[in-house]
C-alpha angles and dihedrals in degrees: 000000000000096000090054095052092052097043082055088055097047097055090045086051089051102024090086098052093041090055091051086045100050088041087061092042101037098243114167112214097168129214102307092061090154095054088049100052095047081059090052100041086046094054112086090354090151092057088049091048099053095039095062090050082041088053094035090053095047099049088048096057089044093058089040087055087043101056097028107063091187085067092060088095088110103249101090097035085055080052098058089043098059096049097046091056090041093045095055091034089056093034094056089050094073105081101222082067093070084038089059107040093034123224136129118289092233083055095051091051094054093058093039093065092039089061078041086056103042094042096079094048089074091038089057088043104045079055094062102038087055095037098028122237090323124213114358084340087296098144086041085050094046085052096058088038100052086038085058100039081052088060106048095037086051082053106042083053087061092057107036112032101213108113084194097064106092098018087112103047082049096048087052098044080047090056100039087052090050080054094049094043091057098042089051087052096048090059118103098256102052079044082076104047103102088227093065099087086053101046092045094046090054095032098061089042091060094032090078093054094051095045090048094052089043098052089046082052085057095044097238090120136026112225119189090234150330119333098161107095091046090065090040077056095059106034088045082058102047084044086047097047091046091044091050085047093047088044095049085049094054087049101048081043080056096043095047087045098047087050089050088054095048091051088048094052092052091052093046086048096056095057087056114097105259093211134006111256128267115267126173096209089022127098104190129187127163137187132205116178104171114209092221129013083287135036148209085217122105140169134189156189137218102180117196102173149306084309115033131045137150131231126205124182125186145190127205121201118249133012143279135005095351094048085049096053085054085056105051084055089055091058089049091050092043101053083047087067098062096124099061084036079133105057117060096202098055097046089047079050099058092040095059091046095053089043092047109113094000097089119065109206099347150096145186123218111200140177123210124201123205114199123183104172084178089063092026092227137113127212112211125188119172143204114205082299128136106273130261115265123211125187113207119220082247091061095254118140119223124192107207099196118181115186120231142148115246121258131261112033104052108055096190106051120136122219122203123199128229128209139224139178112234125205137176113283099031125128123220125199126203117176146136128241089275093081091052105029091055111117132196132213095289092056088247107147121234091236138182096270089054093056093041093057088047087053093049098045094044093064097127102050117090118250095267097050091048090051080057097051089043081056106035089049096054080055106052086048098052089049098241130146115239098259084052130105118226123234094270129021116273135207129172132181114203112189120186123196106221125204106271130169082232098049117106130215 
């Protein structure tokens, strides 16, 4: 009863096609089209059946892979693949399929054994994305051999027009990788992958089917019918359960990981300064926009007193959770050099000594800023870091640039300090590279010039609201919406010299 009702459906839902279709082709159905069609329909149903799931499958994991990035390990991708080919090799087997779509049965069959040809390439390799290489690469070795048997049978079709030409050079190369995928598993180190037990319970179940299809391709047995698409069936569902397991293990890895991150960032977050420090002739704003939930970016206080503070800035190179454990020992260099807290060069000095041999392939270049509103001067020592930018009250720009190796790979490396008056109404910058080497969709880079004009033209803002414009502005270059990160992390000081009966001009 029910199968009758939906096989009714079915041919309503095709008969329309199929008669454009025939009327091209002049195909003759008669009288009695429905009757026809529901032969038609009825006839390999079940290949048209489990195609379409097949289709429907494949085309579900793709788009997953294609808007999850953290999918894009190769398994699941493998996955969709495979659907996708079985599901048009098994849905061009029904023969309302060619009725419908039109085209010449030689031609059918042509494409039919191309799909047949390229189905088993993704299978190999889903094996040895899941097991590894397998035994003396063999599984690695059946991929790239079945990929390239795919091509120039694909190519050889073209030319010659007979789909039976190669199907028994491909039902042998099917049966020797079978050998080679259970000998691999059979090896001491796929013993030990927890998916194992599953692939070889379904994969012996459907074994027998395959085998079986393959040797009546070959002519060595003679099988009543079809068996093929019972042992796809089972083999579809062990790849598909291990798939989904596989799938359901990504997302608890991304879940542990994303709840790792957050506790790092906490934690980064912590050894930031929560506020700037109170100054009596000091307006002080900072920015931290991290590229990624942690940063290599770091940014510091040595308060003296009322009058005088210090301000180091720093950049580690790279990205991420390694760049952010760099950063929490530069804090911790940094806070051991409190008693030079007054002389740039010396505290440069110390840091790089505590951070020598303890960074692999990293540095750090950092700038470190000196005020003394009492004396109206700033100190100013550099490692490898931008320079400092001051903006007189008359609206000049000064680069105050200290040379300095970076810290961290050269232990002996010596740091000199540089001095500058300081007067009310002057505008200090402090930043790292994310700010210039931002680029925007032309690949024009963000530049020095660029952030000098902003700080010239923003003199009548306070400090805070030109830390928003600086970063408001990178963004706007680099073509982000406000809740976006840039390319690269990005810090910025901005230090304002307030009128004050002790400041001096």
């Amino acid at each position: 009863m029910v199968r009758g009702i939906i096989t009714r459906a079915a041919v309503v839902m095709f008969a329309l096609p199929a008669l454009a279709s025939a009327q091209q082709t002049g195909t003759v159905l008669g009288s009695d089209t429905i009757t026809q069609l529901q032969s038609l329909l009825m006839e390999r149903l079940g290949f048209l059946v489990l195609g379409a799931a097949f289709l429907a499958i494949g085309l579900a994991v793709l788009m997953l892979v294609a808007t999850r990035y953290e999918f894009h390990d190769g398994v699941i991708l493998l996955f969709g693949i495979m659907s996708l080919l079985w599901g048009l090799r098994f849905v061009s087997r029904a023969p309302v399929i060619p009725l419908m779509i039109g085209g010449e049965p030689d031609t059918w069959a042509l494409f039919t054994r191309g799909l047949t040809y390229f189905s088993a390439p993704p299978a190999f390799a889903f094996v040895w994305r899941l097991f590894g290489r397998g035994w003396k690469s063999s599984v690695q070795t059946l991929t790239w051999v079945s990929t390239a048997f795919a091509v120039i049978a694909i190519l050889i079709l073209v030319v010659d027009h007979d789909p039976d030409r190669l199907i028994r050079v491909f039902n042998i190369m099917i049966l020797a990788g079978t050998v080679v995928i259970v000998t691999s598993l059979l090896q001491p180190d796929s013993r030990k992958h927890p998916e194992l037990k599953k692939l070889v319970i379904g994969g012996l179940c459907s074994l027998v089917f395959i085998v079986l299809e393959n040797l009546s391709s070959l002519d060595l047995v003679r099988i009543p019918f079809d068996v093929e698409w019972i042992g796809v069936i089972i083999l579809y569902g062990t790849l598909g359960y291990m798939a989904v397991g596989h799938f359901i293990g990504v997302e608890r890895r991304l879940t542990a990981l994303q709840q790792e991150l957050e506790t790092a960032r906490q934690i980064q977050f912590s050894i930031l300064p929560r506020d700037p420090p109170a100054a009596t002739s000091l307006a002080i704003a900072t920015r931290y926009l991290p590229m990624t939930e942690v940063a290599g970016d770091f940014f510091d206080f040595a308060k003296v007193d009322t009058e005088r503070c210090g301000f180091l800035i720093a950049d580690v190179s790279g990205h991420g959770v390694p760049a952010a454990l760099v950063a929490a020992m530069v804090k911790v260099a940094f806070q051991a050099q409190a008693c030079h807290r007054e002389t740039p060069e010396q505290v440069l000095t110390g840091m790089n000594e505590m951070l020598s041999h303890r960074l692999e392939r990293q540095f750090v270049t950092a700038g470190y800023a000196f005020i003394d509103t009492t004396a109206g001067k700033l100190r100013y020592a550099g490692a490898g870091h931008p320079p400092l930018y001051i903006l007189s009250s008359g609206g000049e720009v000064q680069e105050l640039f200290a040379k300095g190796l970076m810290l961290g790979p050269f232990p002996e490396a010596e740091y000199s300090g540089a001095e500058q008056k300081l007067a009310p109404g002057d505008r200090i910058l402090m930043y790292t590279d994310g700010i210039v080497e931002t680029f925007n969709q032309q690949d024009e880079e963000f530049g020095e010039e660029r952030l000098k004009n902003l700080l010239c033209t923003g003199t009548e803002l306070s400090a805070e609201e030109m830390a928003d414009r600086l970063l408001l502005e990178t963004k706007t270059w680099a073509g982000i919406g406000e809740g976006d990160s840039l390319e690269d992390d990005l810090t910025l000081i901005v230090i304002d010299v307030l009128p004050g009966k002790d400041n001096h001009a």
